[in-house]
C-alpha positions as CSV (number, residue, x, y, z in Angstrom):
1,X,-124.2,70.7,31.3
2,X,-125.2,69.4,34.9
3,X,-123.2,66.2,36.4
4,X,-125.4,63.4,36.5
5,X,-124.6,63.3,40.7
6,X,-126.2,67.2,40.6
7,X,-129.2,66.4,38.9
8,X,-129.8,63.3,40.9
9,X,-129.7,65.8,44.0
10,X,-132.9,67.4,42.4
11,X,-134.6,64.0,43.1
12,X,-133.1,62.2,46.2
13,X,-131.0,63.2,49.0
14,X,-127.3,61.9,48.3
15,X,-126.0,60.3,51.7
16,X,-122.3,59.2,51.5
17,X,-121.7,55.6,51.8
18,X,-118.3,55.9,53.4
19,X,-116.0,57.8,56.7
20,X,-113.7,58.8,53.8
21,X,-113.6,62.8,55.0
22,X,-111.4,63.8,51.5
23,X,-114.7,61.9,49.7
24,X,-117.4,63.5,51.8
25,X,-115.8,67.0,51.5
26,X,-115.5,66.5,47.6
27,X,-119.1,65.6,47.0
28,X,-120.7,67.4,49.7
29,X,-123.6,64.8,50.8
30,X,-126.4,65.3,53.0
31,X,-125.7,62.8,55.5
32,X,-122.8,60.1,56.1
33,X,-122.2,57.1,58.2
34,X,-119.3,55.7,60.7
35,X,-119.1,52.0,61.4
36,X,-116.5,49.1,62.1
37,X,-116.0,48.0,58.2
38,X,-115.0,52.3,57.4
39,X,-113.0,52.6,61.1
40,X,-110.8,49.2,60.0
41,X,-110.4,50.7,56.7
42,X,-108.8,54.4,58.9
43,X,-106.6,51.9,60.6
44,X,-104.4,51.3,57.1
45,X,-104.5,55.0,56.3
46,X,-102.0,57.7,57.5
47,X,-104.4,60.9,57.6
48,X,-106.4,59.0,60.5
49,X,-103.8,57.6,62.5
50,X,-103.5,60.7,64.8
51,X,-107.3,60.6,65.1
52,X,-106.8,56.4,66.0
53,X,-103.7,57.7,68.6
54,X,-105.4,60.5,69.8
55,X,-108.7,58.8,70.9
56,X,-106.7,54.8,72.4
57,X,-104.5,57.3,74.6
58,X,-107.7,58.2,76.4
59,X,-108.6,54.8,77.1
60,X,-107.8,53.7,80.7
61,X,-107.9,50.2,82.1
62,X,-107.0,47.2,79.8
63,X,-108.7,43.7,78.3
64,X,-112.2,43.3,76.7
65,X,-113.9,46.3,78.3
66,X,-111.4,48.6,77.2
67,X,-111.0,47.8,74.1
68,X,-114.9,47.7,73.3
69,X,-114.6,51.4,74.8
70,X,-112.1,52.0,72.3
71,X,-113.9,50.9,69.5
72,X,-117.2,53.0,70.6
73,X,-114.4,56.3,71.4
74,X,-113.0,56.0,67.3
75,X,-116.7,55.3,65.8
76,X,-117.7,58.5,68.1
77,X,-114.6,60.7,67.5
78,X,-115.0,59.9,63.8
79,X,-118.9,60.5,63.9
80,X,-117.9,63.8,65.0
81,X,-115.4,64.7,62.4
82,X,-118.1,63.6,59.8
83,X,-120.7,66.1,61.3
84,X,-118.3,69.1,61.2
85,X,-118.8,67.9,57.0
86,X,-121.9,67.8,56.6
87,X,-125.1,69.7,57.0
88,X,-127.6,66.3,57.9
89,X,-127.0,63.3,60.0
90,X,-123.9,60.6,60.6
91,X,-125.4,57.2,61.2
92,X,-123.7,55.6,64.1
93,X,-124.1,51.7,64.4
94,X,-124.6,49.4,67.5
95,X,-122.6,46.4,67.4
96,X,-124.2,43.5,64.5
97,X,-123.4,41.1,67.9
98,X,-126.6,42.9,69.8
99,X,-128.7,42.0,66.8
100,X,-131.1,39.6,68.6
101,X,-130.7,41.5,72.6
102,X,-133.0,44.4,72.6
103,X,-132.4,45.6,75.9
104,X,-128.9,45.3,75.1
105,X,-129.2,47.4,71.8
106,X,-131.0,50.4,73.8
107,X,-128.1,50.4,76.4
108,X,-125.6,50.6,73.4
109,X,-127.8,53.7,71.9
110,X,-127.7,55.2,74.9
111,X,-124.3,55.3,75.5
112,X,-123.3,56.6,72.0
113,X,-125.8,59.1,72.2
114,X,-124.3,60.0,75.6
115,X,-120.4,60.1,74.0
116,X,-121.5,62.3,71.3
117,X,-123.2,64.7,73.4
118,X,-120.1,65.1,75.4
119,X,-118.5,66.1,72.5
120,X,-121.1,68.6,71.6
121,X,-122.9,66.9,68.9
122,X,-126.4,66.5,69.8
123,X,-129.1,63.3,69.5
124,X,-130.4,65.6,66.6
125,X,-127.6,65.3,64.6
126,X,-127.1,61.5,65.1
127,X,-128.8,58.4,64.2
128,X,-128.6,55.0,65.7
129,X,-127.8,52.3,63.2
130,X,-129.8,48.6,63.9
131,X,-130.4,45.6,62.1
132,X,-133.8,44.9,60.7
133,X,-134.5,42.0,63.2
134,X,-137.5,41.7,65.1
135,X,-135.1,42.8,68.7
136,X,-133.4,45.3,66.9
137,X,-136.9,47.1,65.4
138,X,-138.1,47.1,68.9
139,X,-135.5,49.0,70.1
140,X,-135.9,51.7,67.7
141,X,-139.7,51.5,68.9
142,X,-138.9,52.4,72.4
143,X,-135.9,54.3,71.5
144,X,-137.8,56.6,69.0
145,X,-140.1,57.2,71.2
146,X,-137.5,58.7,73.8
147,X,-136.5,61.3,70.7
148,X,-133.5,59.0,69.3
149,X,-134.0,58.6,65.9
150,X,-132.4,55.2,64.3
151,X,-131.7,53.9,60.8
152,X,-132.8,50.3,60.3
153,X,-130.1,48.6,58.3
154,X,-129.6,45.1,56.3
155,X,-133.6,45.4,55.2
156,X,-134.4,42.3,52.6
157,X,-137.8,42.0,53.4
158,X,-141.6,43.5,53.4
159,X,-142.0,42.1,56.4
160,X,-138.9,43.8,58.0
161,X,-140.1,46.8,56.1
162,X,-143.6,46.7,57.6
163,X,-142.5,46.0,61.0
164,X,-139.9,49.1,60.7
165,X,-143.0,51.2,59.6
166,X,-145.3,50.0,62.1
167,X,-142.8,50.8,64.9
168,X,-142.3,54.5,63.3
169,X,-138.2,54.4,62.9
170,X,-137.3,57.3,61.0
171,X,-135.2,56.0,58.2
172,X,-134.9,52.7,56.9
173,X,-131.8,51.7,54.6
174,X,-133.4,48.8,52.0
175,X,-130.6,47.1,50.2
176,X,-130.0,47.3,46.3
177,X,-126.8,45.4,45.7
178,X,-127.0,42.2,47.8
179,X,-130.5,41.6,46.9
180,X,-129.5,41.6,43.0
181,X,-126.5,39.8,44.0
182,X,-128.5,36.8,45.6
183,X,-131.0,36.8,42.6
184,X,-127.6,36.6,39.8
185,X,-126.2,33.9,41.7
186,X,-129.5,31.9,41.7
187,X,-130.2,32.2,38.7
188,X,-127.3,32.7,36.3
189,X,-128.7,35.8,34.5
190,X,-128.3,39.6,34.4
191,X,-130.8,42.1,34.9
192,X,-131.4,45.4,33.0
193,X,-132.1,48.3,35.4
194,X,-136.1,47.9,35.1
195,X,-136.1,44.5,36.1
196,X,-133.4,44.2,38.6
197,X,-134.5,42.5,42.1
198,X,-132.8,44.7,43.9
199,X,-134.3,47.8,42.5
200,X,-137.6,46.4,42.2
201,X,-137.6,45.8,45.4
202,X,-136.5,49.2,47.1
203,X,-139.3,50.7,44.7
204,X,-141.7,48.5,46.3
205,X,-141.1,49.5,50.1
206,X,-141.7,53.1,48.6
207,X,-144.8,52.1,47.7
208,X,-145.8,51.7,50.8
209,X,-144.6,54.0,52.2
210,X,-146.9,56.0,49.7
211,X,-150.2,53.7,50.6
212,X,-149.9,53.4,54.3
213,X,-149.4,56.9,54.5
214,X,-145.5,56.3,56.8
215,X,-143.4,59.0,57.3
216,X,-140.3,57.1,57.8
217,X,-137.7,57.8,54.8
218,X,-137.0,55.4,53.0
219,X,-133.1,55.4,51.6
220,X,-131.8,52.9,48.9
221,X,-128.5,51.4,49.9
222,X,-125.7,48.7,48.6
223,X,-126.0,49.7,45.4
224,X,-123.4,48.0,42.4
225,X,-123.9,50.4,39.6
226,X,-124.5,54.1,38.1
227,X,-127.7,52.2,36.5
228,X,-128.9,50.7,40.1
229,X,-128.6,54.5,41.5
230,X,-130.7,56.1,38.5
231,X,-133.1,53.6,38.5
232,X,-134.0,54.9,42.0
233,X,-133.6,58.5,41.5
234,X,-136.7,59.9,43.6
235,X,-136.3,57.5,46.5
236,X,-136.3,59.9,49.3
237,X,-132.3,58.9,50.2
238,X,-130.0,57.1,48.5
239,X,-126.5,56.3,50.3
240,X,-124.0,56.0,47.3
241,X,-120.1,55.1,47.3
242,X,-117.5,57.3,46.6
243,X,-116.9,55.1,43.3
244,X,-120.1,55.3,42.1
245,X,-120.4,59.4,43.5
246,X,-117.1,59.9,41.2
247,X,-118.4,58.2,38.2
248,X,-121.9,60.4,38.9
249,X,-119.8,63.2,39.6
250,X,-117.8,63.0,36.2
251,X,-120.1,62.4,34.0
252,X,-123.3,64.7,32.4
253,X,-126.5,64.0,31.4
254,X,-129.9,64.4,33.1
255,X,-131.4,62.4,35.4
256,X,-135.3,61.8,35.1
257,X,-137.3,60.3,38.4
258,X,-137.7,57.1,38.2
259,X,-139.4,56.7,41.7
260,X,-142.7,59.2,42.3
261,X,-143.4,59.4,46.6
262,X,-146.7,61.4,45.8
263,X,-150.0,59.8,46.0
264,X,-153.1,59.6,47.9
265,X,-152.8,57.1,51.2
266,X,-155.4,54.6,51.9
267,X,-156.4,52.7,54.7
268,X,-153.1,51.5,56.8
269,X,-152.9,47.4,56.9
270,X,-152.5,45.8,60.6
271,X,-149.6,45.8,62.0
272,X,-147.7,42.7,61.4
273,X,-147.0,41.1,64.5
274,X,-143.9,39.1,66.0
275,X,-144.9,35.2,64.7
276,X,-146.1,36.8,61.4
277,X,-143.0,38.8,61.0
278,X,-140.7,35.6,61.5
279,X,-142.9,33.8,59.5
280,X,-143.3,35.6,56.4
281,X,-139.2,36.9,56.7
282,X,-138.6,33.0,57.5
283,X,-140.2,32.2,53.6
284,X,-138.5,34.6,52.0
285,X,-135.0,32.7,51.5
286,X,-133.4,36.0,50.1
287,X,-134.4,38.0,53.0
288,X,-133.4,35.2,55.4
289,X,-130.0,34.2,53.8
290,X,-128.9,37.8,53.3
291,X,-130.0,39.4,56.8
292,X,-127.7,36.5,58.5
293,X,-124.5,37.0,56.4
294,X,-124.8,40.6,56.7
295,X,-125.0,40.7,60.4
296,X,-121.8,37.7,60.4
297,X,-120.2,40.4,58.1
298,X,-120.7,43.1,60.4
299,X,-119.7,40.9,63.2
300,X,-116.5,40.2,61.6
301,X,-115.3,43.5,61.0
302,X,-115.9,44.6,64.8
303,X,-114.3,41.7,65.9
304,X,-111.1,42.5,63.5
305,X,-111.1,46.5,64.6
306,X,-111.5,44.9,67.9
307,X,-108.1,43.2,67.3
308,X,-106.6,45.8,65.2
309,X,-107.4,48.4,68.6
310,X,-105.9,45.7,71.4
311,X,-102.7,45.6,69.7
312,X,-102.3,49.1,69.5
313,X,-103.2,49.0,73.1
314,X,-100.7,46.9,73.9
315,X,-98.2,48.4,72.0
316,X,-98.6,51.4,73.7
């Protein structure tokens, strides 16, 4: 018999959700990710920390600057160990704190795009991580358009998803988990895979996908459960955890589609614009609560590598 993780590979592309290189050589995904939450977690773990000394040796000059250097060197360095790994793409992700600067946002993508092709890893093989806010889908715009291709994270909306479409970013990561999560804690209940919030919702930005005739990829993320994960087999990507890979992995069975990307496109609708967009994202208070805690998240785990990285500095 098949694993259930190989015949879900028949449907959607498996992207790892994690810089774990042990996990990513183990279940051989398509594409990865680096980003501050998965380079704090390499700061408790031995196999990384001649990586981590490695890289902070380089960095000259001391205070803020250097340490936010540092912090772009590891994400890079690691980026670069993940690509040797893997046959697609390692997301790389400007800092949650440039959510709402665009012009700050493209500088950032530059820059990493820059460090990685130092290392000989080309814009090809890389793409920019950004927050679904209006700033941050506007940099993708003008940053697509110069040939880097970006990932539009922390997606709770279809307004966010419209805008992402409208501004042709080539993959957009629509979140599974958190939406459900909101939804339980509202309401008290539990929801069955067909009915789930979270699921329901990532099938619904496929849709569209499908309708307006888009060809950015849509890939399901945050996912909570084995049951979340099949209930979106089909969906072009799906970014998994090496928990949920494992559990995939170890267990057989097949896997059916659940999620169908053929169909005939109509007519595309008009492009949402930028009070319609806050508007509409504004009303949505699942959208709107989760979008804000996920970029404070975000925040807060730069901030802590941050901290983690200026004591080793000044240690050294």
């Amino acid at each position: 018999m098949t694993s259930r993780l190989d015949a879900l590979k028949a449907h959607s592309l498996v992207v790892a959700d994690t810089g774990d290189l042990e996990a990513i050589r183990r279940y051989r995904p398509q594409d990865a990710t680096t980003n501050p939450s998965l380079l704090l977690k390499a700061f408790d773990m031995d196999v990384y920390q001649p990586l981590i000394d490695a890289e902070l040796a380089a960095i000259e000059g001391s205070g803020d600057a250097a340490v936010e250097r540092a912090v772009d060197r590891l994400a890079v360095a690691k980026g670069c160990e993940i690509a040797r790994l893997i046959p697609g793409r390692v997301s790389t992700e400007v800092p949650a704190a440039l959510s709402f600067d665009t012009e700050a946002s493209i500088r950032k993508a530059h820059e990493l795009i820059e460090a990685y092709d130092e290392r000989g890893v080309g814009r090809e093989r890389i793409l920019i991580k950004l927050a679904s806010t209006w700033e941050g889908i506007r940099a993708a715009e003008r940053l697509e358009r110069e040939g880097i291709n970006c990932n539009l994270t922390l997606l709770f909306s279809d307004a966010q998803a419209r805008a992402c479409f409208d501004a042709g970013v080539t993959l957009v990561s629509p979140f599974v988990g958190r939406v459900t999560d909101w939804y339980k804690q509202s309401t008290g209940r539990d929801y069955g895979p067909e009915e789930d919030p979270g699921v329901r919702f990532v099938r619904g930005v496929c849709r569209r996908v499908v309708e307006g005739g888009f060809d950015t990829v849509v890939m399901g993320a945050s996912f909570r459960t084995v049951d979340q994960v099949l209930a979106l087999a089909g969906c072009p990507r799906l970014t998994i955890s090496p928990a949920l890979l494992e559990e995939l992995a170890s267990s057989e069975g097949e896997v059916a589609p659940a999620v169908s990307m053929d169909g005939e496109a109509g007519a595309r609708p008009t492009p949402i614009d930028e009070p319609r967009f806050r508007w509409e994202h504004n009303a949505d208070a699942m959208a709107n609560d989760k979008l804000a805690e996920g970029i404070r998240r975000f925040a807060e785990d730069h901030d802590a590598l941050a901290r983690r990285i200026a004591e080793r500095l000044g240690a050294a």
